[in-house]
N, C-alpha and C positions, 0 to 999 in steps of 0.2 A: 695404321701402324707405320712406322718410321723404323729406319734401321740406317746405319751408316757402314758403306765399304770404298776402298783405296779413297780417303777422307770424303765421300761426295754422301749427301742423305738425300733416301728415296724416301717417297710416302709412298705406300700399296693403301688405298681403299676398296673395304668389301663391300657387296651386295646388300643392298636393302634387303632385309626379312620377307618373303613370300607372306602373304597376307592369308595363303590357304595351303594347307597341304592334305589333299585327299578330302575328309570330309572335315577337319580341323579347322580351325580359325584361330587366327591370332591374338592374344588377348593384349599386346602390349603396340607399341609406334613400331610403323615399317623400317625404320632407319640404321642404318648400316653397324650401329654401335653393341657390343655386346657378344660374351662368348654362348650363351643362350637364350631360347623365351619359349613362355610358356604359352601353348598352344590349346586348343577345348573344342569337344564339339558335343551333341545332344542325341542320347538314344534312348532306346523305347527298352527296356528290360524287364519281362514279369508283368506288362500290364507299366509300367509305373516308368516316368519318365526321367533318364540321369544324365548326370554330367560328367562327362570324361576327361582329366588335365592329362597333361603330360608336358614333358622337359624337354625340349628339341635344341640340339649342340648346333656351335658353329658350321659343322659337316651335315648338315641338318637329318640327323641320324636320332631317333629317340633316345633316351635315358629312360630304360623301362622303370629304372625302381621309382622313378617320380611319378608315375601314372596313378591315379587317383580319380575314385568313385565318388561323385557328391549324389546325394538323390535330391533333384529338385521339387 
């Protein structure tokens, strides 16, 4: 991100993406670009094995309504 004050331009670079959070994994590149991504991990529900996405923000804070059940 780039911004300019009393005429002089700074770049702020952020953080690569954590590759893991909790039991999640990353489904996209580690690289600093972007205001979110989508994260997954695999659990065991009923006997039957699923897939859990979800939306994780810049503040790497969920976006619950994005969570989503696949059954594999």
């Amino acid at each position: 991100m780039e911004f300019s004050l009393l005429n002089r331009t700074y770049t702020v670079s952020g953080l690569d993406w954590p590759a893991t959070l909790g039991d999640f994994s990353l489904m996209g590149p580690v690289n600093c670009f972007g205001a979110w991504r989508w994260y997954q991990r695999s659990v065991v529900i009923d006997d039957q094995q699923v897939i859990e996405r979800v939306k994780i923000d810049s503040q790497l804070q969920p976006i619950w309504d994005s969570l989503a059940r696949i059954n594999a």
